[in-house]
N, C-alpha and C positions, 0 to 999 in steps of 0.2 A: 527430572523435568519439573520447575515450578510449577504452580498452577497457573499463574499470570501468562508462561512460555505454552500450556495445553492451553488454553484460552484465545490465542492468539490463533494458534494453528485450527483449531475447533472454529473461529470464526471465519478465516480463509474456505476452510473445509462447506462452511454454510454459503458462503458465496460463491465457489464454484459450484456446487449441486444450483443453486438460486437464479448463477449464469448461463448454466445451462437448459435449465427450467425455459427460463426466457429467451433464450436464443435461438429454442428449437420448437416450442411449443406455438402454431398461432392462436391456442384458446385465450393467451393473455396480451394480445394484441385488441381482441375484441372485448376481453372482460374492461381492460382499462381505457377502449375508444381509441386506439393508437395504430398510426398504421406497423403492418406487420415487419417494416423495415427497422423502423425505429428501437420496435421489441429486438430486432437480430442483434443492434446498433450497443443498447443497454446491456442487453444479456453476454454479448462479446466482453463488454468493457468490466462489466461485472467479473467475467470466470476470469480474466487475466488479472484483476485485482488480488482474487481468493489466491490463484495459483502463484503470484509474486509473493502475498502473504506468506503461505505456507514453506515457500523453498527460502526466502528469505528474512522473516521474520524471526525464526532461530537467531539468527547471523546480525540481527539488529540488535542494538540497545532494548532491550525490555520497556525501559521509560517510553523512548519516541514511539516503540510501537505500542503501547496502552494508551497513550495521548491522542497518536493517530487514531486508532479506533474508537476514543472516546467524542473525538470531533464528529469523524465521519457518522458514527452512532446520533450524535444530536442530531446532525444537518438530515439524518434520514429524519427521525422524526417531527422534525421541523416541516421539511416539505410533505411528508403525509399528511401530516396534519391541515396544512394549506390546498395540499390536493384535494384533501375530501372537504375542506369548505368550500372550494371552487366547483367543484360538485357537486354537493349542498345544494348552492344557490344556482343549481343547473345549468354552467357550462361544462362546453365537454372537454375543458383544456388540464381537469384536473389528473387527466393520464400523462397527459405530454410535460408537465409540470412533475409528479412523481418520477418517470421515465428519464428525462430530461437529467436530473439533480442525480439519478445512477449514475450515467452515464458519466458525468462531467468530474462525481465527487469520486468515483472508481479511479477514472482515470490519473486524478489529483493525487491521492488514497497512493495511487501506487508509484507515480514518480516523486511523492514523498517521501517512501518509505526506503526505495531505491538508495535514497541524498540522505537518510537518516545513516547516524554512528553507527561503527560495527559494534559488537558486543563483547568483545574480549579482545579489542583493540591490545597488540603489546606494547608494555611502553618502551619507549623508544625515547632516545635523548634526544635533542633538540640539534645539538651540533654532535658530530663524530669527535670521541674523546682521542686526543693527543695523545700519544707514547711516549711514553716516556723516555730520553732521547740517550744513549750509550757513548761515551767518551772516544772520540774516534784515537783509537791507537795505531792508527798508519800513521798520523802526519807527519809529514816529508817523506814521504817512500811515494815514489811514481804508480799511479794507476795505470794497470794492464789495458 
């Protein structure tokens, strides 16, 4: 196993324990100001992410799936980042703003990965090769 292929599945593996975290816990509905639905909401879309990951990420391109996670990775810290200055400047939206960008970049995250190349695609020719064609030695003799 690469490291890049353990990496992959090691980050699936951190999102569902994270989905699950969130999906079942209300302490993180109230630590982030969020109603508790929206926690189920996230935390759902999260562990289906990890567990697409995991079962499918082997079976993926190595590439799209380092790219994919290397996206999905900024865009979290993007929106944390935003989240806690909307926080900062005290409103309470910088929950539903972190919560929100799970939710959405999970679900993204995972019917990407879906659409992304298999990984050991065979090759395969473009058209079916022609046979090579055998001199008919009936002609003129009646078919049965």
């Amino acid at each position: 196993m690469t490291s890049k292929l353990a990496g992959a599945i090691s980050d699936g593996a951190f999102k569902v324990m994270l989905g699950a975290a969130l999906a079942v816990s209300p302490t993180f509905g109230s630590l982030f100001g969020v109603p508790a639905w929206l926690m189920v909401v996230t935390g759902s879309a999260v562990l289906i992410s990890g567990t697409v990951e995991i079962v499918y990420g082997p079976r993926r391109s190595i590439a799209a799936c380092v790219r994919l996670m290397f996206v999905y990775d900024i865009g979290w810290t993007v929106a944390t980042a935003v989240a806690l200055g909307v926080a900062w400047l005290g409103s309470a939206a910088g929950g539903e703003i972190w919560a929100g960008y799970q939710a959405v970049a999970s679900l993204a995250f995972t019917v990407l990965l879906l659409r992304a190349p298999a990984s050991a695609a065979p090759a395969t020719p473009s058209a079916t090769p022609v046979q090579p064609s055998t001199p008919d030695t009936t002609a003129g003799e009646p078919t049965p």
